[in-house]
C-alpha positions as CSV (number, residue, x, y, z in Angstrom):
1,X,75.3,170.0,-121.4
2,X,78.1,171.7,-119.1
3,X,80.5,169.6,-117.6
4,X,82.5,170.6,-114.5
5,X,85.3,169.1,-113.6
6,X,86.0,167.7,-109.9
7,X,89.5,166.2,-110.3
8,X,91.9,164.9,-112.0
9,X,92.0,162.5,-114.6
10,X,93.1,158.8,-113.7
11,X,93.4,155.3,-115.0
12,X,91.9,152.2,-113.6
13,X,94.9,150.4,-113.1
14,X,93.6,150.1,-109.4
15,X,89.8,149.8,-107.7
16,X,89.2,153.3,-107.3
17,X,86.4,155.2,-105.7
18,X,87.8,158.3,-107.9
19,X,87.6,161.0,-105.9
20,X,84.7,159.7,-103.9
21,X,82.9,161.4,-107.0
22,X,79.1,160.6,-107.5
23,X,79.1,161.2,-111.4
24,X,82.2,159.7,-113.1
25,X,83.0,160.5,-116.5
26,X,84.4,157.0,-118.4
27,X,86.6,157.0,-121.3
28,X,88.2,153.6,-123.3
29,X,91.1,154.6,-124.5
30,X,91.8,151.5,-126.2
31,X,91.1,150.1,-129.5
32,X,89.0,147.3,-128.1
33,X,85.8,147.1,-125.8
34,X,86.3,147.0,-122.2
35,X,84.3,146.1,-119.2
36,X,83.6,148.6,-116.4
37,X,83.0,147.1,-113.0
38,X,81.5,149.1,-110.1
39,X,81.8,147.8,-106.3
40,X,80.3,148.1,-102.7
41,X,82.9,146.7,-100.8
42,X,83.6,143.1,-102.5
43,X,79.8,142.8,-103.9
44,X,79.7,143.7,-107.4
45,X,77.0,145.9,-108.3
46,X,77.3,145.9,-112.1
47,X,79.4,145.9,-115.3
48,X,78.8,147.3,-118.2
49,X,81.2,147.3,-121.7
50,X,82.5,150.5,-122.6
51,X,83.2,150.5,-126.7
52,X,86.3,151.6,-128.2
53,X,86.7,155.6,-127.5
54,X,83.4,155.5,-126.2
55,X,82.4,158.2,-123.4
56,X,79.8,157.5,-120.3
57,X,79.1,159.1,-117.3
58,X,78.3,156.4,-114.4
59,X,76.2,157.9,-110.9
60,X,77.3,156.0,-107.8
61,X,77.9,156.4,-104.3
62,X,80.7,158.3,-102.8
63,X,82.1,155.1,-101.5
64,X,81.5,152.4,-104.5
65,X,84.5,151.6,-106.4
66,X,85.4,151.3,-110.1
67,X,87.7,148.5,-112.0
68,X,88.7,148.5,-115.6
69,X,91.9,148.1,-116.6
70,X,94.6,151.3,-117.4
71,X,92.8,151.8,-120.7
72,X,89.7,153.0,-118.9
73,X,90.4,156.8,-118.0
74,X,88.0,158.5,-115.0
75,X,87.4,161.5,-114.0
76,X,85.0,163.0,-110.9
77,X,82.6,165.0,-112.9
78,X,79.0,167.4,-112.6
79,X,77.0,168.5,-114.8
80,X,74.1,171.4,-115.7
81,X,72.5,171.7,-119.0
């Protein structure tokens, strides 16, 4: 798989919509777990735990935000393969 980048990378010190990206690249740059929350507006539309070091890509809208903490880098991505 190719990624190409869209932006640049960011913490989630902040709710952040990163970019207004649709396919968001997810790194924990801690040595713990952390927990990814993504938002429409104030409802919460899921969380998910993101392992120590661990990489995931997350699809959402253009306009739902991400929250996570300053360990949890982001970056607007797309992909081919």
């Amino acid at each position: 798989m190719k990624i190409k980048l869209q932006g640049s990378q960011s913490d989630l010190t902040t709710a952040s919509n990163v970019g207004r990206g649709a396919l968001v690249r997810v790194y924990n740059s801690t040595a713990g777990d952390l927990v990814l929350t993504q938002k429409s507006g104030a409802t919460v539309l899921g969380t998910m735990t993101i392992t120590s070091k661990g990489v995931e890509l997350i699809s959402k809208s253009p306009t739902d935000t991400l929250e996570g903490g300053v360990g949890l880098k982001v970056v607007s991505v797309a992909y081919s393969s």
